[in-house]
C-alpha positions as CSV (number, residue, x, y, z in Angstrom):
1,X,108.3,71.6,94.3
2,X,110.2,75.0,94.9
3,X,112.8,74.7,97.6
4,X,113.1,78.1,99.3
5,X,116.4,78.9,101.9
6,X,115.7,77.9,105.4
7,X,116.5,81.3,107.1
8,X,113.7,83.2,108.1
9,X,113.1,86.0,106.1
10,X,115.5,85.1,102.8
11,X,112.9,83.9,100.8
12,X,115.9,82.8,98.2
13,X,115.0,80.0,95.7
14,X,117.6,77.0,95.9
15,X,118.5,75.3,92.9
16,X,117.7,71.8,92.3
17,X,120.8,70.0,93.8
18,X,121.0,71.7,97.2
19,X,121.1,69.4,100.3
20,X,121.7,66.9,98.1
21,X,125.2,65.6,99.6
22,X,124.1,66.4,103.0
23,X,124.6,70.0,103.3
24,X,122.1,72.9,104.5
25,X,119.5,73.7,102.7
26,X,120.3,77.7,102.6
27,X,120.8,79.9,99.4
28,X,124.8,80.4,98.9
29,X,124.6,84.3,100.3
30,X,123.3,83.5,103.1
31,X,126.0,80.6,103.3
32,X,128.7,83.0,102.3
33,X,127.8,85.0,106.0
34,X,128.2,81.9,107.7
35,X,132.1,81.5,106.5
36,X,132.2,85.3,107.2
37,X,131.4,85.1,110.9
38,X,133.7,81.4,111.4
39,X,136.6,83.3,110.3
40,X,136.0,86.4,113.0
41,X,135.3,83.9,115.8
42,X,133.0,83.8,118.5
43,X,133.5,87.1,120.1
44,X,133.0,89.0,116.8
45,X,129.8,87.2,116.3
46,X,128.6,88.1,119.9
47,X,129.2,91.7,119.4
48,X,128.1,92.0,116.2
49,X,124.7,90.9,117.3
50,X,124.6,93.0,119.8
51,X,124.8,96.1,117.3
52,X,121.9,94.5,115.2
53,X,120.1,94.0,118.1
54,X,120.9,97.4,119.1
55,X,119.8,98.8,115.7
56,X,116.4,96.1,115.6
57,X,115.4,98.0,118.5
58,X,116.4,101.9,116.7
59,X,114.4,100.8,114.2
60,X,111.2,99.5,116.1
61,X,111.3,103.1,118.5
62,X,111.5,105.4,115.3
63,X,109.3,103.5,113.0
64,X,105.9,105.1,114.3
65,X,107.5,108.0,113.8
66,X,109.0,107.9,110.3
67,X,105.5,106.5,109.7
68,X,103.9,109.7,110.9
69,X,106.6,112.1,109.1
70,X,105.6,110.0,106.2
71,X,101.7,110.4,106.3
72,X,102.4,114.0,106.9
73,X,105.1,114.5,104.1
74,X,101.9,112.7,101.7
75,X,99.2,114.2,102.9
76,X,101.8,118.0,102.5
77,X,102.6,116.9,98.9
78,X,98.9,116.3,98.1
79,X,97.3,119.6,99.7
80,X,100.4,121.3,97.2
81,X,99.2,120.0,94.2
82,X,95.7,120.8,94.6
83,X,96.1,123.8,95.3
84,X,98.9,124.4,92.1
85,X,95.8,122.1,89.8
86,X,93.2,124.7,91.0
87,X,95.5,127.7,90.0
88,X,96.4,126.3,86.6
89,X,93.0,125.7,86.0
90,X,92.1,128.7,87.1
91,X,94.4,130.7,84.7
């Protein structure tokens, strides 16, 4: 049976012993963050999920449009090379 870390979106594969004396059952980066953010206290912790939550919601406003710049970069890139195929070939 794999054993996968318990936060959502790691997807880390645990080695066999972890959780075996009691401890979480989270891959040892994502522990690492945990000793991180009890060092900076509470306050830091706050605030710096604020900013992600901050840059969660950057993200979700621009991604239809990076998506869009995208398609349109692709579909640029595409139209180019046809037409530099067609005047190779027709050289």
């Amino acid at each position: 049976m794999r054993l996968i870390c318990e936060i959502e979106g790691c997807g880390t594969e645990l080695s066999e012993g972890t959780g075996s004396q009691g401890g979480l059952m989270i891959c040892p980066q994502c522990r690492s963050c945990s000793y991180y953010a009890k060092k900076k206290g509470l306050q830091w912790a706050r605030h710096r999920k604020e900013r992600l939550d901050l840059y969660s919601a950057r993200i979700e406003y621009y991604e239809p449009r990076v998506l869009q710049l995208l398609n349109n970069a692709k579909k640029s890139v595409a139209a180019a090379a046809k037409r530099a195929k067609a005047a190779v070939s027709a050289h």
